[in-house]
N, C-alpha and C positions, 0 to 999 in steps of 0.2 A: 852914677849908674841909675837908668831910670826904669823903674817895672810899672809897666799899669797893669789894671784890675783885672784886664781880657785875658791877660800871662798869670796870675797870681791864681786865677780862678780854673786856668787851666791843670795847674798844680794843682788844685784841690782835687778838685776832680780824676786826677790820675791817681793822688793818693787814696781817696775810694773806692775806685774802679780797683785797685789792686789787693787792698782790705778786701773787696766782695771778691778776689778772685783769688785772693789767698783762704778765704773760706770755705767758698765752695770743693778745694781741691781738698782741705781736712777733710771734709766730711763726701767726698769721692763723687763730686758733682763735673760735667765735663765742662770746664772754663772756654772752651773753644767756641760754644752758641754764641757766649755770653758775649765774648769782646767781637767778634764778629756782628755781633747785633748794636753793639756802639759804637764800631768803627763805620758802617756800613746802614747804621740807623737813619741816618738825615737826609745821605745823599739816593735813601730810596722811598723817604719819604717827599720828598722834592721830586723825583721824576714823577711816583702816583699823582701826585697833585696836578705836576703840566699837562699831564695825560687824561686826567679826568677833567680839565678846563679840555682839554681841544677835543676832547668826545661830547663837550657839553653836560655832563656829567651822568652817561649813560653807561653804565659798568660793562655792560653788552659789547661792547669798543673792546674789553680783553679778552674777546673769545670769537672774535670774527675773521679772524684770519687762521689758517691751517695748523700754523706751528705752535700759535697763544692759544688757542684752543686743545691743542692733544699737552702741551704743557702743564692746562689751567687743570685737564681731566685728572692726568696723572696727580698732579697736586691736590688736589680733593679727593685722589682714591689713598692717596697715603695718610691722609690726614682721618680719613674716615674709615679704614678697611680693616685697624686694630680694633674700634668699638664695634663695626659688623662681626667682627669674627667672634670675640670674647660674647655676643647678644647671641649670635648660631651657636656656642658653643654652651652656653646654660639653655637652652632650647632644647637641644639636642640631650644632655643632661637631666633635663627633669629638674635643675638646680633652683631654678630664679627664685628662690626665695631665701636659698644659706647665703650665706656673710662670706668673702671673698676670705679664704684662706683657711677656710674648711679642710680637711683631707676627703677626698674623695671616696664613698663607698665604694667600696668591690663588685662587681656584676654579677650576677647568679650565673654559676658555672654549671656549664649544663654533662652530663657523664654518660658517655656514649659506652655501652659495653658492645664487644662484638660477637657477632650471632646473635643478637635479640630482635 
């Protein structure tokens, strides 16, 4: 029976990958980014790369057509529109200076009596 390094190394590796995914699930991390980002790591780092060679290496090439563009926008409002909101949201607050996990003051309640 013959094993080379390429197969032995790939064992390693699994047995890792599964340490790190049996960890993550103790302590109630979702395992599902994780191996999707190793299954699916190289074979998409391989297309950016062909695709930044045949743009000549202008990033502009992923946002010039209709569809990679409302994609690229959507991806960057998701990625950005939890830190805009939590920045409007101490703004609006008065907060930006307490330490995240504060409880919230109460607002001045204002008492309307009737007939006055």
């Amino acid at each position: 029976m013959i094993i080379n390094a390429m197969r032995i190394s790939r064992v390693w590796s699994l047995c890792i990958i599964g340490v790190l995914v049996w960890i993550m699930n103790a302590n109630d991390y979702p395992a599902g980014p994780f191996v999707l980002g190793v299954v699916l790591g190289a074979i998409v780092e391989q297309n950016f790369i062909a695709s930044i060679l045949m743009s000549d290496g202008d990033l502009s090439a992923f946002f010039t057509r209709p569809i990679a563009g409302v994609l690229g926008v959507v991806t960057l409002t998701v990625w950005l529109l939890p830190a805009a909101i939590s920045l409007w949201r101490l703004a609006l607050d008065g907060r930006a200076g307490t330490p995240p996990g504060e409880p919230r003051s109460a607002p001045d309640q204002l008492v309307f009596k009737k007939g006055s």
